[in-house]
LONU-88856 format. One record per residue (C-alpha): x negated, y negated, z negated. Coordinates in nm, 4 decimals, padded with zeros to 6 digits. Layout:
REC          X          Y          Z
REC          X          Y          Z
...
This chain:
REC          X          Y          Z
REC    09.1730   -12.9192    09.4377
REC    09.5422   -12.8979    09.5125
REC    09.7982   -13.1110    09.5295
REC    10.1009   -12.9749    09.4224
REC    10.4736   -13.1284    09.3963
REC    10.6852   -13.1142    09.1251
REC    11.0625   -13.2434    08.9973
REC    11.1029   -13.3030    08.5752
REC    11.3545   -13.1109    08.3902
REC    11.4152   -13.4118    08.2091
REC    11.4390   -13.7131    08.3652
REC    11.4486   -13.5492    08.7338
REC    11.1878   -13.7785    08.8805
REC    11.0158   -13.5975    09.2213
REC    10.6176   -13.6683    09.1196
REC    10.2764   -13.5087    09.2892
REC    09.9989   -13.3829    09.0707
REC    09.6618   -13.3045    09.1308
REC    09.5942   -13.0008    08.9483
REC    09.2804   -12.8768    08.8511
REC    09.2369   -12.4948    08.6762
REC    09.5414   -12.4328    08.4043
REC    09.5711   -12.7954    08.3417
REC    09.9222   -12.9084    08.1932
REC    10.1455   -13.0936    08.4009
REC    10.2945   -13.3983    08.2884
REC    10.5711   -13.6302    08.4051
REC    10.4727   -13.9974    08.4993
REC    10.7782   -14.1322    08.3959
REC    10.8715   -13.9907    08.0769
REC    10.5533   -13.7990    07.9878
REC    10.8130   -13.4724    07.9382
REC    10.5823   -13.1317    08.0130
REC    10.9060   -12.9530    08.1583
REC    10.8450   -12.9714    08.5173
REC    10.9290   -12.7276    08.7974
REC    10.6883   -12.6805    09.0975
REC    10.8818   -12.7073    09.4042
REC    10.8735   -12.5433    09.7313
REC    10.5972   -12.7411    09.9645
REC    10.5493   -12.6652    10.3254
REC    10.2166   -12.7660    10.4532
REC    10.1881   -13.0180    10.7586
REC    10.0662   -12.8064    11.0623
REC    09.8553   -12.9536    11.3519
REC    10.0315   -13.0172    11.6808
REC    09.8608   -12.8268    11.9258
REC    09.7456   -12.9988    12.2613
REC    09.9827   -13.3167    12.2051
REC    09.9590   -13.6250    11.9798
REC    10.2074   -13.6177    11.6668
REC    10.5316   -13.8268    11.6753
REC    10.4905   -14.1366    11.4622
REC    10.6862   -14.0669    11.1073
REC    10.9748   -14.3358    11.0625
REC    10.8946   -14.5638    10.7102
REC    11.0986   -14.4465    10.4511
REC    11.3802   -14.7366    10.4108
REC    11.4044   -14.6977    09.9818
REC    10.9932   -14.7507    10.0076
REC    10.7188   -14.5132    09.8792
REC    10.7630   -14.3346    09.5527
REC    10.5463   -14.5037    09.2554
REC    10.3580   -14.1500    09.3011
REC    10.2263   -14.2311    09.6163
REC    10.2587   -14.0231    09.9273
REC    10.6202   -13.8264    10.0117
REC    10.4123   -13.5026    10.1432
REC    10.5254   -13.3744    10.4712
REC    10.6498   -13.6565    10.5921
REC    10.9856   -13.6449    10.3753
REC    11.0586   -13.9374    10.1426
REC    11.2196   -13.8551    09.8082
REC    11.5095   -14.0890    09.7697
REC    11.4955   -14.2314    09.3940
């Protein structure tokens, strides 16, 4: 199943959803169903060399959980 990123219309809160078939999306935060799904590059392998380590992100993790990508969502 896929794990798709979204921001709320209402609140603006960056959140992660897995998704499964046409179900609603729902903000964590203020439980508001206008979301928009944004743009998400997937990560893509290094070839023939070990990945850089990712710095920590300095405001912390998001209450969702992982940033995606490697990019932390400042709050």
């Amino acid at each position: 199943m896929p794990i798709f990123e979204y921001r709320c219309d209402r609140c603006g809160k960056p959140f992660e959803e897995l998704v499964f078939g046409d179900a609603a999306v729902e903000c964590p935060a203020c439980q508001s169903k206008a979301v928009t799904k944004q743009f998400s590059v997937p990560a893509r392998p290094m070839a023939g060399r070990a990945a850089a380590p990712v710095p920590a992100c300095e405001s912390g993790m998001p209450s969702s959980g992982c940033c995606g990508g490697g990019a932390c969502h400042q709050r």
